[in-house]
N, C-alpha and C positions, 0 to 999 in steps of 0.2 A: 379564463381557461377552466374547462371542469375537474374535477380532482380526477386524477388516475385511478384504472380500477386498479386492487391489487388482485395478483390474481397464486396462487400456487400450483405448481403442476409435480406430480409425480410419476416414474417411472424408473424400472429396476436399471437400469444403466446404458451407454450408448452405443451400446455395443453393434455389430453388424446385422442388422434387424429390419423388414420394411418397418416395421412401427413406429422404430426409432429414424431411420431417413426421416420416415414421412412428417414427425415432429419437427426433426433440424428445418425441415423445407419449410413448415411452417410457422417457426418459429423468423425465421432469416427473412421474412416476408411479412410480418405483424410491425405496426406502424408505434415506433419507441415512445411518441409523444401522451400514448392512449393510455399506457397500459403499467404496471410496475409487478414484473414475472420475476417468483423465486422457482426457481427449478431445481428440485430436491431428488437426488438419484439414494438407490441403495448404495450403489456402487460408482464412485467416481472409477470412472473407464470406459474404453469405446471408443471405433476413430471417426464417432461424429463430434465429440467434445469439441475438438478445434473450432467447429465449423457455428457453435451455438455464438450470435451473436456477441457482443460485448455487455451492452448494458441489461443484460439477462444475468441476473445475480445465481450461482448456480451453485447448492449448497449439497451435501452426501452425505451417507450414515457411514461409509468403510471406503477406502481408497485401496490399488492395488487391481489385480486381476484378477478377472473368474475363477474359481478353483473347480474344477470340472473332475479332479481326477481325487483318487483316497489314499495318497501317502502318507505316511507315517507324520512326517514331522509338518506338513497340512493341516491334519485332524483337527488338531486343538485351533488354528485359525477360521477353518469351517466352520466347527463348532459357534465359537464365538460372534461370528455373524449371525449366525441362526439365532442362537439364544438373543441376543439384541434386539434383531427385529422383530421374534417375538414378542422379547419383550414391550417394544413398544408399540407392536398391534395390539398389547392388553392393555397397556396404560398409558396413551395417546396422549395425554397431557406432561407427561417425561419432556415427550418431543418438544410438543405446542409451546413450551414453556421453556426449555434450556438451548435446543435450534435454532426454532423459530421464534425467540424472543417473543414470546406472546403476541406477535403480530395476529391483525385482525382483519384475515382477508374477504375478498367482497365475492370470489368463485376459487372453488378450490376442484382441480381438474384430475381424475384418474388419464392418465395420457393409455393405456393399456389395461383388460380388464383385470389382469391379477391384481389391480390398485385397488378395486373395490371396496375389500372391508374397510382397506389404509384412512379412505379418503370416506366413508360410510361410517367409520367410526371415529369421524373426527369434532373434539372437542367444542368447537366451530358451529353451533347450531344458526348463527345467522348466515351461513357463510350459503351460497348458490354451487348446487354439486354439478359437476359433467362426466359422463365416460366416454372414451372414444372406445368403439369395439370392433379389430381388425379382423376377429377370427369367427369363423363359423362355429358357434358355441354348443350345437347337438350334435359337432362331431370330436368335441374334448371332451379325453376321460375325467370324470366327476363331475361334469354340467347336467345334473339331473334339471326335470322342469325348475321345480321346487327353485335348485338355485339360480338357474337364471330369473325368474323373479324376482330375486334380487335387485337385481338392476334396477326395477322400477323404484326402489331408493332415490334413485336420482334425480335432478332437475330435468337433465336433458341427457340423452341416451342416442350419441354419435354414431350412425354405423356405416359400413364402407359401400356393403352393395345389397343390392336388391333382395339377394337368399337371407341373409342375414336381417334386414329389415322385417320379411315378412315373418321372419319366426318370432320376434319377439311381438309382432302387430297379433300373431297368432295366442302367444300368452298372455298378452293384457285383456285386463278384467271389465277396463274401460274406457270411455274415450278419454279422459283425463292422460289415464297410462299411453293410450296412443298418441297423444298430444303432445310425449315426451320424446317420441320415437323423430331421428333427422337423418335422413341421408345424404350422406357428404362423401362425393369420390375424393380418393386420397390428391393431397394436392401434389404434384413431380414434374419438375420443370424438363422438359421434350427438351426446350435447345441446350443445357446440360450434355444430353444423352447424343443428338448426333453431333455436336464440337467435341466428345470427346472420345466420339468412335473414329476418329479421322487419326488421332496416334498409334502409333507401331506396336504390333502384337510384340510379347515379349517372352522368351519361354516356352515357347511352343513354336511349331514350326506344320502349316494348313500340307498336307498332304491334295494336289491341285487333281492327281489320278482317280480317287474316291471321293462320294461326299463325306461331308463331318456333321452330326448332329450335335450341338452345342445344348447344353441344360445348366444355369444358374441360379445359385442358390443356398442356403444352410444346410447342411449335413446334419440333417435328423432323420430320423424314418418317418415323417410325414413326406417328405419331398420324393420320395417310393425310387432312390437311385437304385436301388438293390432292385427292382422289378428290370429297371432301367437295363442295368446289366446283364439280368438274366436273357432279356429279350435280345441284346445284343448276341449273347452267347450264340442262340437260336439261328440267328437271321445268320452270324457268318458260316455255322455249320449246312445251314440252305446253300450256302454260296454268293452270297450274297456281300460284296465286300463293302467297308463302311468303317468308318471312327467314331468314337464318341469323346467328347472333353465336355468333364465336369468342373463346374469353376465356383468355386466357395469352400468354407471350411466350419465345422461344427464338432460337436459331440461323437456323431455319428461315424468319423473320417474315418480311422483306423477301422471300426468293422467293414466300411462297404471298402476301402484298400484291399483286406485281408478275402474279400469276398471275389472282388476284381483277379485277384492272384488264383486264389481257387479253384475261379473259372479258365485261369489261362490266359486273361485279355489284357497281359500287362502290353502286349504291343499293339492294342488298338484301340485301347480306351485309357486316357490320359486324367486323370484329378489333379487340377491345376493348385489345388489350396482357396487361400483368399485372393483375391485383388481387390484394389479401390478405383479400377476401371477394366469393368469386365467389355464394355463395348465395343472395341475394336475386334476381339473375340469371338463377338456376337456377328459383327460387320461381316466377317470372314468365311462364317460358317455357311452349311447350305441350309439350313435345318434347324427350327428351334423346337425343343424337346421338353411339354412341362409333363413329368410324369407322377404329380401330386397325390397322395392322397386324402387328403382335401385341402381346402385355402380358406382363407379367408374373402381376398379380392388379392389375386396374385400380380400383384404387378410388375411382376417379370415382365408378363404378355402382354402391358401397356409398351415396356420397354422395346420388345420383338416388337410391337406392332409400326411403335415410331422409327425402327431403323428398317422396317418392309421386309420381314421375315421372311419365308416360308414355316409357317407354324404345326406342332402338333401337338394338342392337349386335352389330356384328360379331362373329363364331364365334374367338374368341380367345382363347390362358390362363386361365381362371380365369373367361370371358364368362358360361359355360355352369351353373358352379358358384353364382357369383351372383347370377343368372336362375332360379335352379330348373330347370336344361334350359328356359328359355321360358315358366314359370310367370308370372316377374313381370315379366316384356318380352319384346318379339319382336326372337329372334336371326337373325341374316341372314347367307349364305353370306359369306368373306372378300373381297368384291370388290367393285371400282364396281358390277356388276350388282348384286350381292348391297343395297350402298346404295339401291340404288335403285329396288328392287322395295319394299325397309323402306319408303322415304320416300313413294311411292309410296301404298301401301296408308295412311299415314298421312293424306295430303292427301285421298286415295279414298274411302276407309271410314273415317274417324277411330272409326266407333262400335265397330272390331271393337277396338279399346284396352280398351274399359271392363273386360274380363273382368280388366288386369292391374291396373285402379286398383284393382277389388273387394279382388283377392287381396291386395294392400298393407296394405288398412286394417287388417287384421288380423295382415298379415306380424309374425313377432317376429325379431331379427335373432341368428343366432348368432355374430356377430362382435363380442361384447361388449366392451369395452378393459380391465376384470378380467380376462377369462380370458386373453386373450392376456400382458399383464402378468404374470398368478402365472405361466405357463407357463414364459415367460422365465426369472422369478425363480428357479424347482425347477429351470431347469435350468442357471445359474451356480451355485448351490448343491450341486447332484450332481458338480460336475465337480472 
């Protein structure tokens, strides 16, 4: 039997994230016999913890939950997580050496690219580096060129879709650096998502007289709810009548609430919070609503597409790839207009949709969670 690789992965916590699903997925799917994974969180917390295998050894710098907010008797525990993990992005051997028992791994993996320097400056010079990188990096604030070169640090430089691929093919210097560049769609298991659209909506109650356009998601101002709303505002003051339910929870919640109230639309657009089954939701709706401002590769719209949507989505990462260029929803420029011409035409012409339910019934998905899985797998094994 050959020796196991060891392998270390990191990432800031499991919190409700596709980046984080998309590890659990493939983590729960990696073959135990092959491999011996310590899985090092900033933060022990998250409701994928559960879900992370057993024999996945799973180790943390702080336990406890996000602190999102600046209270008083908070401060000093914020603090002290920062200061830590400072500290030991400057002296990585702290870590290497008191956590990690001076183990001596054979790949040592940024699961997310804020892992970079972590995993870039680590102690470890024989060790095989990977990133996986979810986000489209020339639309985050501080990704000058310069730093995303960075990456080419790496061994192997995982990316999700197609936009993201060519920009970093567009900064290497050479084919060496292209060499390092793989495209792997995220891996998301489909029969998950319709077994568990088939359970009862809970907390909400489908208004059967108007449609509902349904948008999920994390509550930051990248996911553009606040455009979201605004456009609602618009369309009902047209006359146009219509709901909206937003289902997730972030940072962002209390501003776009307070934004929701503002405008008036506490009785027609609904923020559900978080759930850990938003699909039945989805099932329900008439309309699925991604109003992004940009993505990485949003796989929401994997989600909408395997439970046969009706879609509407902004021109964003990966929108366009996932759509079939607009085969299997209608894309709409990046902007309130752009939402609103979508929403528009949906409340308008609901019938010009049909062309994309047709194409659905028969869509086959190439985002199958084996091929993404082996893909991985040949390539911890190569390295």
């Amino acid at each position: 039997m050959a020796e196991k690789k060891k392998i270390l992965i990191r990432i800031g916590s499991l919190r409700h994230g596709g980046a984080e699903k998309v590890l659990v997925t493939f983590l729960k799917n990696l073959p135990e016999d092959r491999y011996e994974i310590d899985l090092l969180l900033n933060l022990y917390s998250g409701k994928y913890l559960p879900e992370v295998p057993e024999w996945i050894n799973i180790l943390y710098l702080h336990k406890g939950e996000m602190i999102t907010t600046n209270r008083p008797h908070e401060i000093p525990r914020k603090a002290a997580r920062v200061i830590h993990e400072k500290t030991i992005k400057k002296f990585p051997n702290l870590l290497y050496k008191n956590k990690l028992k001076k183990k001596q791994y054979d790949i040592e993996f940024a699961a997310i690219h804020g892992m970079r320097d972590e995993i870039l400056g680590s102690p470890l010079s024989s060790s095989k580096k990977i990133v996986w990188i979810h986000n489209d990096l020339s639309e985050v604030k501080g990704y000058t060129d310069a730093e995303i070169r960075k990456f080419f640090g790496f061994d192997k430089i995982m990316v999700i879709s197609e936009k993201i691929e060519k920009l970093f093919q567009q900064l290497a210097k050479n084919e060496a650096e292209k060499s390092k560049i793989v495209k792997i769609y995220n891996p998301l298991d489909t029969e998950e998502f319709v077994s568990k659209a088939e359970m009862p909506v809970i907390n909400y109650s489908f208004d059967e007289s108007v449609p509902t356009f349904i948008s999920v998601g994390t509550v930051f101002p990248q996911k553009g709810f606040d455009r979201l709303l605004k456009v609602h505002k618009r369309l009902l003051m047209e006359g146009f009548q219509h709901n909206i339910l937003i289902v997730g929870d972030g940072y962002d919640f209390e501003n776009i609430r307070k934004l929701k109230s503002d405008l008036g639309l506490d009785q027609t657009a609904v923020m559900l919070g978080f759930t850990d089954n938003p699909y039945p939701y989805f099932r329900h709706a008439d309309f699925y609503i991604l109003s992004s401002r940009y993505e990485g590769f949003p796989t929401v719209l994997f989600e909408a597409i395997t439970l046969k949507k009706k879609i509407i989505s902004t021109e964003v990462s990966g929108s366009a790839e996932m759509l079939r260029n607009g085969e299997l929803g209608l894309l709409v420029e990046n902007s309130e207009e752009g939402i609103y011409t979508g929403m528009k035409q949906a409340l308008s012409q609901p019938e010009s949709f049909e062309k994309y339910s047709e194409k659905l019934k028969s869509y086959e998905m190439p985002f199958i969670l084996k091929n993404s899985v082996d893909k991985i797998i040949s390539i911890l094994d190569q390295l």
